[in-house]
TORDO-224254 format. One line per 8 residues: their letters; for each residue x, y, z of N, C-alpha, C. Coordinates in Angstrom, 3 decimals. Example, Ala and Ser with C-alpha at 12.3 -4.5 7.8 and 13.67 -1.06 7.14 Angstrom:
% residues 2
as> 13.190,-5.690,7.800,12.300,-4.500,7.800,13.200,-3.300,7.800 ~ 12.850,-2.250,7.080,13.670,-1.060,7.140,12.900,0.030,7.870
END
This chain:
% residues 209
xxxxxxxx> 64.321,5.266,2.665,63.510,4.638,3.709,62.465,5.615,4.250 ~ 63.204,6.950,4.625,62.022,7.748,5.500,61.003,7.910,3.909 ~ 61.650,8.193,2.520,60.088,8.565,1.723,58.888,7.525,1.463 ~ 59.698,6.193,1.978,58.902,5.013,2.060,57.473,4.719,3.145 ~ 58.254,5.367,4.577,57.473,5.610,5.371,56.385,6.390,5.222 ~ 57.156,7.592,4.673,56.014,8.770,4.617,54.810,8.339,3.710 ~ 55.286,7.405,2.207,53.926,7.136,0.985,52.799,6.545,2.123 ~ 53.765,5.234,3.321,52.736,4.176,3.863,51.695,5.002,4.358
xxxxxxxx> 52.508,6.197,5.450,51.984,6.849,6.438,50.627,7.622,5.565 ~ 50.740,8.403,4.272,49.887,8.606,3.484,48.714,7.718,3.344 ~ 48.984,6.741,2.768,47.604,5.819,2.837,47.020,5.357,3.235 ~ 47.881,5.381,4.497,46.867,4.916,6.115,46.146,5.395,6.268 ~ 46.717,7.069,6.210,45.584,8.158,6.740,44.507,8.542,5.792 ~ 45.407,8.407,4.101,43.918,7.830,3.358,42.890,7.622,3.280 ~ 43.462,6.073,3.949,42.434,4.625,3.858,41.195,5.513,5.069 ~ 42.125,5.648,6.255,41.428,5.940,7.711,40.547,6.941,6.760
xxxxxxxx> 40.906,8.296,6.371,39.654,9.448,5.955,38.715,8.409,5.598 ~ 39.157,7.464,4.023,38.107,7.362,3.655,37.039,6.836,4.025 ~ 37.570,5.493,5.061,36.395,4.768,6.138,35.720,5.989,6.963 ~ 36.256,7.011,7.726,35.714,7.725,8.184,34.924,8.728,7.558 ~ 34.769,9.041,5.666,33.591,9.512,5.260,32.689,8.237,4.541 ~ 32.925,7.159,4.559,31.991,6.135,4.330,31.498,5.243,5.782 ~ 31.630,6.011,6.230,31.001,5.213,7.949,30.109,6.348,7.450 ~ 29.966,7.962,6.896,28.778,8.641,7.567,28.091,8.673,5.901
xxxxxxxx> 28.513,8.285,4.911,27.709,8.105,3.455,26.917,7.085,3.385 ~ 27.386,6.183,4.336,26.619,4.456,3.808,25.104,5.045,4.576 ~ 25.074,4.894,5.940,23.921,5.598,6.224,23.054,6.355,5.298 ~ 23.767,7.226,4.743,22.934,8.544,4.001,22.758,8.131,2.628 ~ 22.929,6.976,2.555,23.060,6.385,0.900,21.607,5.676,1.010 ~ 21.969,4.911,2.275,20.922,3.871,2.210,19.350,4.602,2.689 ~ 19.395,5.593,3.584,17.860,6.288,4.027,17.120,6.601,2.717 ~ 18.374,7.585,1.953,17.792,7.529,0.402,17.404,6.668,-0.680
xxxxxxxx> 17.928,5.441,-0.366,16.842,4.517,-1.572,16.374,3.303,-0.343 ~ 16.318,4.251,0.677,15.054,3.144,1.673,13.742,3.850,1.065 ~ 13.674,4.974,1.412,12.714,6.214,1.180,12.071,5.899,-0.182 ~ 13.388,5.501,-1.161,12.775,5.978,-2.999,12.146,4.614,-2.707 ~ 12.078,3.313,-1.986,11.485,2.212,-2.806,10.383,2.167,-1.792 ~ 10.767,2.477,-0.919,9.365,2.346,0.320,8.176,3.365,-0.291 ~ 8.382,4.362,-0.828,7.641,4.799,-1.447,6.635,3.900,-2.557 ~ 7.506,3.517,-3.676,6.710,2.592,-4.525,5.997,1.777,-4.005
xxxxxxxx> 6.676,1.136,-3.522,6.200,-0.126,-2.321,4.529,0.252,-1.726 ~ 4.672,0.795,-1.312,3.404,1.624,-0.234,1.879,2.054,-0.937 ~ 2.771,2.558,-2.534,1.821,2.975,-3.331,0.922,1.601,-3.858 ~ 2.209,0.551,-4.474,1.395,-0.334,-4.662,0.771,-1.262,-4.129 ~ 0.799,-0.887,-2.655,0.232,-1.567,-1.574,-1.412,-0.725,-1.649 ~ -1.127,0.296,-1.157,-2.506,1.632,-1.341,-3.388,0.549,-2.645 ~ -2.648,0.528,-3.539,-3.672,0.268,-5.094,-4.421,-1.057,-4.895 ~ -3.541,-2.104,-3.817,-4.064,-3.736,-3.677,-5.251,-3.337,-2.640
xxxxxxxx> -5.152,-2.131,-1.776,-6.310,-1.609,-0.663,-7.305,-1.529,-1.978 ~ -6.923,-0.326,-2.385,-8.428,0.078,-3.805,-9.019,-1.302,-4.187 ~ -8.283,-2.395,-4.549,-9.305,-3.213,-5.003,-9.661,-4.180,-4.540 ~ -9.109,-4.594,-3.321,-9.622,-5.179,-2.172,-11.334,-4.112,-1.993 ~ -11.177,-3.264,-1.638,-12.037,-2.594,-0.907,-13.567,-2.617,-1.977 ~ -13.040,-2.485,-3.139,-13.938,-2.544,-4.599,-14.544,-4.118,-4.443 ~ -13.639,-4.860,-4.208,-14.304,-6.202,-4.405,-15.155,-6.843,-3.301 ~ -14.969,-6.045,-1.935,-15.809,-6.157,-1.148,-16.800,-5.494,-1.357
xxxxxxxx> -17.001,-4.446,-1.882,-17.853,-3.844,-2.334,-18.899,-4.578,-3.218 ~ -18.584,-5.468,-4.025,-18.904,-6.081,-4.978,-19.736,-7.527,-4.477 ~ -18.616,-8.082,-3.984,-18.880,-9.424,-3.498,-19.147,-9.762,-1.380 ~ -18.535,-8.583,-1.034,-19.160,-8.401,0.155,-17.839,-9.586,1.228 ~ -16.657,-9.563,0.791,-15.962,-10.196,1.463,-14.513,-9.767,0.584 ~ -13.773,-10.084,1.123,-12.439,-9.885,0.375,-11.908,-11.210,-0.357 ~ -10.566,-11.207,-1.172,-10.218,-12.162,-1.145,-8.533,-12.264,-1.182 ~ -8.103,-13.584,-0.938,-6.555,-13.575,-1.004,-6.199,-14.644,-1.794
xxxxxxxx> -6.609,-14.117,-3.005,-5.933,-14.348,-4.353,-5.513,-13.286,-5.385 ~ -4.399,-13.777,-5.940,-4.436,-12.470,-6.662,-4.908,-12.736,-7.828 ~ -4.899,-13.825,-8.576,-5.240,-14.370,-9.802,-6.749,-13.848,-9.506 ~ -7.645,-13.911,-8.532,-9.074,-13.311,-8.458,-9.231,-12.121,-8.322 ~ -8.855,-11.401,-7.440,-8.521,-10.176,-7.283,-8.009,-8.977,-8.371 ~ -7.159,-9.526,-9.485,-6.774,-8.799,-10.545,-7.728,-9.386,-11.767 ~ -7.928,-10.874,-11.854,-9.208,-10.868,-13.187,-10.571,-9.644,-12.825 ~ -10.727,-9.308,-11.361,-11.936,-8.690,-10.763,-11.463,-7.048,-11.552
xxxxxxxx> -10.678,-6.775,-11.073,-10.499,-5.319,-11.728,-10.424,-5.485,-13.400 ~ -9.845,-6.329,-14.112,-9.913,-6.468,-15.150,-11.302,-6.957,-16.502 ~ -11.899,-7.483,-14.949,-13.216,-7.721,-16.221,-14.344,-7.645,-16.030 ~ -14.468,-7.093,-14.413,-15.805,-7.009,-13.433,-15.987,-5.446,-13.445 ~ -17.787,-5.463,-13.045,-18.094,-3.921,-13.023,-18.782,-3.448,-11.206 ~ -18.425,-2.493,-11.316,-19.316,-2.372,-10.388,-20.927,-1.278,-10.407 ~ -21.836,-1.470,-9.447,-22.645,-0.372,-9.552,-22.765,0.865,-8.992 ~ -22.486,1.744,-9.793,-23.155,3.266,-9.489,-24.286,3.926,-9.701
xxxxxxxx> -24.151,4.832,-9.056,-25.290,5.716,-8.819,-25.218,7.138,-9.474 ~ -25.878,6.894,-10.396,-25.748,8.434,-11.466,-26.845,9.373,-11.029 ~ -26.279,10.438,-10.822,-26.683,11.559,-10.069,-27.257,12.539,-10.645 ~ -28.632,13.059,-11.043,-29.067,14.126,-11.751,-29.822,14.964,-10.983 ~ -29.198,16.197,-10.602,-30.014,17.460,-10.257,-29.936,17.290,-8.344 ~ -30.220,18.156,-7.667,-30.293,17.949,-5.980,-31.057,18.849,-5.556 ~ -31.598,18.981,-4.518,-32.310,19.601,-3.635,-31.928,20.926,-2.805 ~ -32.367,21.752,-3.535,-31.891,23.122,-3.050,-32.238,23.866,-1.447
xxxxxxxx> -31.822,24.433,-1.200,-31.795,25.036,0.541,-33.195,24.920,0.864 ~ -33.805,25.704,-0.118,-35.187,26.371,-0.033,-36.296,25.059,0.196 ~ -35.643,24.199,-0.596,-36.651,22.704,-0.380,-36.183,22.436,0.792 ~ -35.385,21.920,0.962,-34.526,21.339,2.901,-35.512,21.866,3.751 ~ -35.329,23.382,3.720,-36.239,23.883,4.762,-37.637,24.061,4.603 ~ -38.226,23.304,3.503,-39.365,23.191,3.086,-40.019,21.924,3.575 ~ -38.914,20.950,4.042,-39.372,19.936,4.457,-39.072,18.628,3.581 ~ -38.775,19.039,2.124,-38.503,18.195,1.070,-37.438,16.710,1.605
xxxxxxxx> -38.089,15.963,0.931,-36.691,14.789,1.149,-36.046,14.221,0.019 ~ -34.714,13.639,-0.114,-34.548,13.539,-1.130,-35.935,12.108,-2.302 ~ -36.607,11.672,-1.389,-37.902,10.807,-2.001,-38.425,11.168,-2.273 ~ -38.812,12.131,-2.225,-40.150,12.897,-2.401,-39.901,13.499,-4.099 ~ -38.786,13.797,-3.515,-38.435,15.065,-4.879,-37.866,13.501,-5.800 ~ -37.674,12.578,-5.978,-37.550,11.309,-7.169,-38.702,11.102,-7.351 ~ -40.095,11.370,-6.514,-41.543,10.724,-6.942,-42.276,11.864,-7.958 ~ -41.328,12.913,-7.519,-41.990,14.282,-8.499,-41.265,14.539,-9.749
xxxxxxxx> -39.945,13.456,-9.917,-39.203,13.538,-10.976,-38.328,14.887,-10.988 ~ -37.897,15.844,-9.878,-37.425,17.332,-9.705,-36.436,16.350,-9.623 ~ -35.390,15.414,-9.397,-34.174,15.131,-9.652,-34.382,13.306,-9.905 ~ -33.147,13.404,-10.655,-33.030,10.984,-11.052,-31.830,10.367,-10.462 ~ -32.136,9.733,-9.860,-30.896,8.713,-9.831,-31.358,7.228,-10.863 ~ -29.811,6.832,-11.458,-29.966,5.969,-12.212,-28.735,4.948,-11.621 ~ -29.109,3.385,-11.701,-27.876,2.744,-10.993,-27.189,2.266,-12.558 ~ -25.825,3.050,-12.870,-24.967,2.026,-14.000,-24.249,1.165,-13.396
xxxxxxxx> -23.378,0.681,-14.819,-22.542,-0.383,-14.464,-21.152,0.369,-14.936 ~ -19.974,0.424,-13.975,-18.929,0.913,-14.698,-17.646,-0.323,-14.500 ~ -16.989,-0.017,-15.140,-15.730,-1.444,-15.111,-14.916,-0.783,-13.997 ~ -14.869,-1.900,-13.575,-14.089,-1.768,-12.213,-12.459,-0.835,-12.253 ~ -11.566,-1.479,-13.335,-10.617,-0.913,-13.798,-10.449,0.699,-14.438 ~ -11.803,1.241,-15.158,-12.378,2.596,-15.644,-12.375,3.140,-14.578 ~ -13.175,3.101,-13.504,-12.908,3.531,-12.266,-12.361,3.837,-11.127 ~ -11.446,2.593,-11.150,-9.699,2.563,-9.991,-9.198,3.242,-10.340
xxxxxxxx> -8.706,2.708,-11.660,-7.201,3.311,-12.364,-6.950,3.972,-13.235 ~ -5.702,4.418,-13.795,-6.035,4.908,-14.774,-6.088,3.916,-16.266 ~ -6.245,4.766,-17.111,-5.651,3.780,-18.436,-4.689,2.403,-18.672 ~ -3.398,3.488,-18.384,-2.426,2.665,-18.620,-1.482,2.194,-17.086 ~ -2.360,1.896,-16.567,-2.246,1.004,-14.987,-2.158,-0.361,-15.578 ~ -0.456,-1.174,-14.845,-0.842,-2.186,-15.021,-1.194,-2.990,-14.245 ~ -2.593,-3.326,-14.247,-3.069,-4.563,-13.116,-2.351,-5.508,-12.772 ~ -1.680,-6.106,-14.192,-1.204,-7.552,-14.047,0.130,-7.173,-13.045
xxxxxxxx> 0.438,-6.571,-12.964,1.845,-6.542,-11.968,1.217,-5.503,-10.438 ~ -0.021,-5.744,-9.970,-0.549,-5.459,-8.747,-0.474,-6.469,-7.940 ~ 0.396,-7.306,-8.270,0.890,-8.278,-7.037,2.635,-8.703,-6.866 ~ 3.306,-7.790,-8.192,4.646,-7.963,-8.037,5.111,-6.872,-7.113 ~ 6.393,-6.520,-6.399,6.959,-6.261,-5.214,7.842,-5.254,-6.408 ~ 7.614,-4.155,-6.362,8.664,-3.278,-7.169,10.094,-3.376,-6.515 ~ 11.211,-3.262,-6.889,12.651,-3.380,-7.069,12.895,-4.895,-6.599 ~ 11.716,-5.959,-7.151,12.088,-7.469,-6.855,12.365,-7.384,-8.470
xxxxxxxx> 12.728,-9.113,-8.411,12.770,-9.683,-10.102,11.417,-10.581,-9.853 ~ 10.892,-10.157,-9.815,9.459,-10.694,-9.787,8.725,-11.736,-8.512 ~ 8.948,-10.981,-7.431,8.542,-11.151,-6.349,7.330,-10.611,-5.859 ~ 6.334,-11.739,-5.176,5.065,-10.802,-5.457,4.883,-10.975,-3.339 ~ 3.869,-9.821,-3.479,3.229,-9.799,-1.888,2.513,-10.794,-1.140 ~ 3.165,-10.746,0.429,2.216,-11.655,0.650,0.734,-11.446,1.022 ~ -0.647,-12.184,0.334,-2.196,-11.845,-0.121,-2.416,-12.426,1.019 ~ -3.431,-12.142,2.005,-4.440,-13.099,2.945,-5.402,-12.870,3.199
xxxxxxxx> -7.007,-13.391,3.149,-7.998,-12.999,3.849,-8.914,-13.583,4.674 ~ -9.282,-13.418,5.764,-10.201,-13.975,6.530,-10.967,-13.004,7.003 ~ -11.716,-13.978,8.169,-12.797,-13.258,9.271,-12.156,-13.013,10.849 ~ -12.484,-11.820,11.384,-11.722,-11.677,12.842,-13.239,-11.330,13.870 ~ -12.963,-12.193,14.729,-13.977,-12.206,15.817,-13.798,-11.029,16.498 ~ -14.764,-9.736,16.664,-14.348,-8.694,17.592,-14.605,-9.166,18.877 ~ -14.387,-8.039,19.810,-14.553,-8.823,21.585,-16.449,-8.547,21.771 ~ -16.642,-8.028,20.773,-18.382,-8.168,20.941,-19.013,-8.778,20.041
xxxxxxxx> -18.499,-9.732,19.996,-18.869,-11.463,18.802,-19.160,-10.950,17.752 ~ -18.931,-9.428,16.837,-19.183,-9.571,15.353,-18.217,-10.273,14.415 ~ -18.381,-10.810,13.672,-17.375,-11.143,12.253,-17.305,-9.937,11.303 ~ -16.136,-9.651,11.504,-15.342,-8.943,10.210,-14.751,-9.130,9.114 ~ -15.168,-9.002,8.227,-13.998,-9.517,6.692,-13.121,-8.431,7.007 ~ -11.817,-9.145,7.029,-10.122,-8.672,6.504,-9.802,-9.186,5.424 ~ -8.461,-8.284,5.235,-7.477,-8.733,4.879,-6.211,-8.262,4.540 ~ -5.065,-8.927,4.446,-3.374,-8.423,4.586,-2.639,-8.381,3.180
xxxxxxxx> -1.989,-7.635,2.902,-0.745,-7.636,1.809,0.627,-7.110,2.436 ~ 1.804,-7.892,2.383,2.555,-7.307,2.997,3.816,-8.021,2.383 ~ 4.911,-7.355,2.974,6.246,-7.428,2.162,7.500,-7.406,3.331 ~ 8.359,-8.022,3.090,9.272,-7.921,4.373,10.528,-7.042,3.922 ~ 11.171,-6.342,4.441,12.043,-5.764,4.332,13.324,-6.439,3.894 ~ 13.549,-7.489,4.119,14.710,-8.215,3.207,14.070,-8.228,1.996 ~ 13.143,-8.332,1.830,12.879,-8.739,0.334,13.076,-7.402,-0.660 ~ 12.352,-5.991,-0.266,12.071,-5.135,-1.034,13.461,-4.219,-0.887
xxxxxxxx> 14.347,-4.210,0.238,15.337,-3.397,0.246,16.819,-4.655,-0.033 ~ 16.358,-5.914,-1.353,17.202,-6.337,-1.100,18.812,-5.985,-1.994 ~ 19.676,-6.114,-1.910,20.842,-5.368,-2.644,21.377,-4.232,-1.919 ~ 20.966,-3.595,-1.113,21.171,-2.239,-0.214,21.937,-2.871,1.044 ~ 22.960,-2.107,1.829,23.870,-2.370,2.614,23.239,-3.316,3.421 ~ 23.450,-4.409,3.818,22.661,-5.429,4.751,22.882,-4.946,6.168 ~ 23.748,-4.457,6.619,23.922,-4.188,7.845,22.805,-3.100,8.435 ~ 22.089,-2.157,7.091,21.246,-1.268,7.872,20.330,-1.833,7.556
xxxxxxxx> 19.679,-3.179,7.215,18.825,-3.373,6.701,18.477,-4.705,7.708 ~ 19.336,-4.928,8.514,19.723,-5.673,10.234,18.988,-4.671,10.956 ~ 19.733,-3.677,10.887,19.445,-2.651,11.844,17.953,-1.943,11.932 ~ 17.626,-2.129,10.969,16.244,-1.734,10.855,14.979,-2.886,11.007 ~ 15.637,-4.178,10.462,14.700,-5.109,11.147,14.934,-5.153,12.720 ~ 15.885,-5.135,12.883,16.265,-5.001,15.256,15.022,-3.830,15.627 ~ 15.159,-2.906,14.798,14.447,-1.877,15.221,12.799,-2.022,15.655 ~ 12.731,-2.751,14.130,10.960,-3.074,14.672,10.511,-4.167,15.191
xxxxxxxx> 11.478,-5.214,15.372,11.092,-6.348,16.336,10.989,-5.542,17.687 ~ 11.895,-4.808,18.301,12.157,-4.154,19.733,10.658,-3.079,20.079 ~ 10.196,-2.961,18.564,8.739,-2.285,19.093,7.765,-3.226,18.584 ~ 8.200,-4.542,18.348,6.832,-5.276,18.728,6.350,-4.773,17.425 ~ 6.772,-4.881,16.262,6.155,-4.364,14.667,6.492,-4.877,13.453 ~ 5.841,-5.375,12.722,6.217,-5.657,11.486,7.250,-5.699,10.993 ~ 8.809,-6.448,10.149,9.878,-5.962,10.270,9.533,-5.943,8.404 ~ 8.454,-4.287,7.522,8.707,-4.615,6.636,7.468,-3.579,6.429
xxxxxxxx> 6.424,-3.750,5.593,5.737,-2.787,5.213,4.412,-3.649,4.907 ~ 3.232,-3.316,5.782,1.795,-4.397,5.148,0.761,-3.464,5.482 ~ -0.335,-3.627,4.275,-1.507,-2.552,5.155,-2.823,-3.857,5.517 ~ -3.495,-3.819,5.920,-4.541,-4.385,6.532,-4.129,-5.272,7.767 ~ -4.893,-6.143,8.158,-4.319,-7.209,8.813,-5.229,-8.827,9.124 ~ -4.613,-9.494,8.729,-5.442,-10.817,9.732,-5.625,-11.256,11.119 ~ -5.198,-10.184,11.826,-5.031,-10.694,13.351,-6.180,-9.569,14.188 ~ -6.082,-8.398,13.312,-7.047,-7.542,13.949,-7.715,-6.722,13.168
xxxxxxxx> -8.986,-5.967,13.371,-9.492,-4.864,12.562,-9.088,-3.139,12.769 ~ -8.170,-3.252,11.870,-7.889,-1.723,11.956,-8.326,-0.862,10.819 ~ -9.136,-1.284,9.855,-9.810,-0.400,9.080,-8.950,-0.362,8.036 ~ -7.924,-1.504,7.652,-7.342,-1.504,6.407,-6.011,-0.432,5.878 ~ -5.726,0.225,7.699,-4.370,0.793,7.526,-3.376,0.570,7.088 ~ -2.468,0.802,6.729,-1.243,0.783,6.486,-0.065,0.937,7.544 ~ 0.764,0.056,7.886,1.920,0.335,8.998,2.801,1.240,8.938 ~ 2.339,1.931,7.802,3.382,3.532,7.189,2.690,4.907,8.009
x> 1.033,4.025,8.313,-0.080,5.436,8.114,0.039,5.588,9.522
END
């Protein structure tokens, strides 16, 4: 009887250690692949900024499609400005401008055309998955764009990509993944990761930045 007691008494205290080093691992499990995917996440948020920003560039408004937005990097160019030769100190303080010195042919600018994609990305970037949600099974971001009235009546082109935190941390302990949405409702914030916005002009930040 008492060696009976003693095995129970063993595995109690067991069981108890082991909850008491997985009460302080689950935490430290989960910061670490919050971190590894919020990372990806962020990046391929950054890359939907690049060609948002390109296509305003282009077309002078944004858009919230992605089917437009990714044919644009894939088959559209944009224009540059090819740069030959510049204006040395000695001219500056000579009075020179950079016009003057293109009418005398002492330096050229030429406007090309380069592909939008040659220019973003690299090579082997894949566009076509610049709207899937890395560690989804093929879950893509949410795209939006409009116009925001500032308080001194200009119109602004925006626009949002964003991802909620159930979605991208989904499979990971739910309880910290509660805890972390409580967190940013209580500051009035995003419960998830988006850069731009439709509600205001912040210059196409990121809620990371």
């Amino acid at each position: 009887m008492k060696t009976v007691i003693q095995i129970i008494l063993f595995l109690v205290i067991a069981g108890l250690a082991y909850a008491v080093v997985e009460s302080v691992q689950k935490p430290i499990r989960f910061q670490k692949s919050h971190k590894m995917r919020s990372t990806e996440v962020i990046e391929r948020l950054k890359d939907i900024r690049t060609a948002q920003v390109a296509y305003k560039t282009r077309y002078d408004k944004y858009t919230g499609s992605f089917d437009t937005l990714i044919n644009f990097v894939k088959t559209d160019s944009l224009q540059l400005v090819k740069k030959e030769g510049s204006l040395s100190d000695s001219l500056v303080e000579a009075g020179w401008t950079e016009e003057k010195a293109l009418k005398v042919g002492l330096i050229s600018r030429d406007t090309i055309a380069v592909g939008v994609a040659d220019s973003l990305f690299a090579d082997s970037y894949p566009i076509d998955s610049l709207r899937y949600i890395p560690f989804t099974d093929g879950e893509q971001f949410e795209l939006g764009a409009g116009i925001v009235l500032t308080g001194s009546g200009v119109k602004v082109q925006v626009f949002e990509a964003k991802v909620e935190n159930n979605v991208y941390l989904n499979g990971l302990e739910e309880q910290e993944v509660i805890n972390l949405n409580d967190k940013a409702r209580k500051l009035e914030r995003y419960a998830g990761l988006k850069v731009g916005s439709l509600e205001e002009t912040n210059n196409n930040a990121g809620n990371w930045e």
